[in-house]
C-alpha positions as CSV (number, residue, x, y, z in Angstrom):
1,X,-118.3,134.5,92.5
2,X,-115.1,135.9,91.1
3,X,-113.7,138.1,87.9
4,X,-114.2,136.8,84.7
5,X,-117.5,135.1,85.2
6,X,-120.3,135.5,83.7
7,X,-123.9,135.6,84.8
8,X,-127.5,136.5,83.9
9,X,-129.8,138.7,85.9
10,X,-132.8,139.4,85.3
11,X,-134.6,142.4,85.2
12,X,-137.9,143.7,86.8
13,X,-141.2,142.4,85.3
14,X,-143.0,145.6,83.0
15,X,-138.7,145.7,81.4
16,X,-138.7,146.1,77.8
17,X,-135.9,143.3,78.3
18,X,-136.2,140.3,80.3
19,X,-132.8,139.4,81.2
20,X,-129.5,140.7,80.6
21,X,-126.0,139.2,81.0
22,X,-122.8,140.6,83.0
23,X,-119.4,140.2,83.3
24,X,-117.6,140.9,86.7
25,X,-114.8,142.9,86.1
26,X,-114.0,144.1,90.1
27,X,-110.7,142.9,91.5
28,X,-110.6,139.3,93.4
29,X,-110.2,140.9,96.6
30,X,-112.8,142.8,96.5
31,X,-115.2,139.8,95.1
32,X,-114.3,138.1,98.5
33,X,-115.6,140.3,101.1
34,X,-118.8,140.8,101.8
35,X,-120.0,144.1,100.0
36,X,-123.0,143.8,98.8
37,X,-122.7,144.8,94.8
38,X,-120.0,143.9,92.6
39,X,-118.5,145.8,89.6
40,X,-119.6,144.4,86.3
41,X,-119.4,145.1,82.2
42,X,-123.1,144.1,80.4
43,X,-122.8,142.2,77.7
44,X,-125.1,143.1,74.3
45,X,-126.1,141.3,71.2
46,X,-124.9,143.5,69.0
47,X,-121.6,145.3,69.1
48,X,-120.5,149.0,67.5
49,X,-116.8,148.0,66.9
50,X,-115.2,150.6,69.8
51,X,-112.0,149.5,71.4
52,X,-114.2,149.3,74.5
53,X,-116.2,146.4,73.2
54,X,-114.8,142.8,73.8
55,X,-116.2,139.8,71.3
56,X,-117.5,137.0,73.4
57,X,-119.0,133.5,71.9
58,X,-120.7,130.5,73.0
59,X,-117.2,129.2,73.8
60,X,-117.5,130.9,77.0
61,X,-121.2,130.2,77.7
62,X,-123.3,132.3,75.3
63,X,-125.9,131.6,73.2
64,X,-124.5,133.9,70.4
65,X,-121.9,136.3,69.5
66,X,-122.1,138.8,71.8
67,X,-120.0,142.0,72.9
68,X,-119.1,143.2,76.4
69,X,-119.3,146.7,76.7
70,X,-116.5,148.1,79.4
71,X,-117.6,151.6,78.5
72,X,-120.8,150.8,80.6
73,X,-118.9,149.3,83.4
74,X,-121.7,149.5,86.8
75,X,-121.9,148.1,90.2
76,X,-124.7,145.0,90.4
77,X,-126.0,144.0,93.5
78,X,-124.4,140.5,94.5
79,X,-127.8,139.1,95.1
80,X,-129.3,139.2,91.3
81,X,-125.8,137.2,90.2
82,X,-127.4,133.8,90.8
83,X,-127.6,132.9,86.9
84,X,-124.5,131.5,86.5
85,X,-123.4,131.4,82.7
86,X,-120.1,130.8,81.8
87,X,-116.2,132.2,82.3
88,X,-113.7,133.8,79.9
89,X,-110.1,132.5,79.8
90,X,-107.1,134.0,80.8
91,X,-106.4,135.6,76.7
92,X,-110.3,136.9,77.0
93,X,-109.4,138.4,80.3
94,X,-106.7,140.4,78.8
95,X,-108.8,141.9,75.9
96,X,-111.2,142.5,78.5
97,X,-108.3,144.9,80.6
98,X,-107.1,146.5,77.9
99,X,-110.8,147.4,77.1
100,X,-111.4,149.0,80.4
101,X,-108.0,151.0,80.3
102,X,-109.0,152.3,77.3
103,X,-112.8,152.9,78.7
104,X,-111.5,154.4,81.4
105,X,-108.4,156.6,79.4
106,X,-105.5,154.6,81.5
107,X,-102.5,155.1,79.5
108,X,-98.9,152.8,80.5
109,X,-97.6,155.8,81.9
110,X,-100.6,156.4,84.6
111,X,-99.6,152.6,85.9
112,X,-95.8,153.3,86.2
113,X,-94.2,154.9,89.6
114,X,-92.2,157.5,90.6
């Protein structure tokens, strides 16, 4: 289990929706200890256009076109991850960073030291 992957969980029986797809986002140390949740994007089916919102496509193991939505960023526990799906590359990865700055109102200068 590691950043960039992508996997399905799925959701309680009497849920309006049966399964739903996320997209760990926490940092690879922290994916290799043994906490027991995980920080994760969902990803939707449709998307609203917001800077916050990453494209993703069957090239990277969905069905459809489908958005990640880093505005919704939420901790998933580690055992419901078992549905592996796919990965995003390195370029995907990026989008997906710059999303979450912007989700999460990091400017440049919040990253640069005194």
């Amino acid at each position: 289990m590691k950043r960039g992957e992508l996997y399905r969980v799925r959701v309680p029986r009497g849920d309006a929706r049966r399964a739903r797809v996320f997209l760990i986002v926490s940092r690879p140390e922290f994916t290799r200890v043994p906490y027991s949740s995980v920080v994760c994007a969902p990803v939707y089916s449709n998307g609203q256009g917001l800077a916050t919102e990453v494209s993703i496509t069957p090239a990277e193991g969905m069905k459809r076109q489908s958005w990640l939505r880093c505005d919704e960023v939420t901790s998933v526990a580690r055992g419901l991850l078992t549905d592996y799906v796919g990965s995003l590359p390195p370029d995907k990865m990026v989008e997906v960073s710059r999303a979450l700055a912007v989700a999460l109102a990091i400017e440049p200068e919040d990253l640069l030291s005194d």
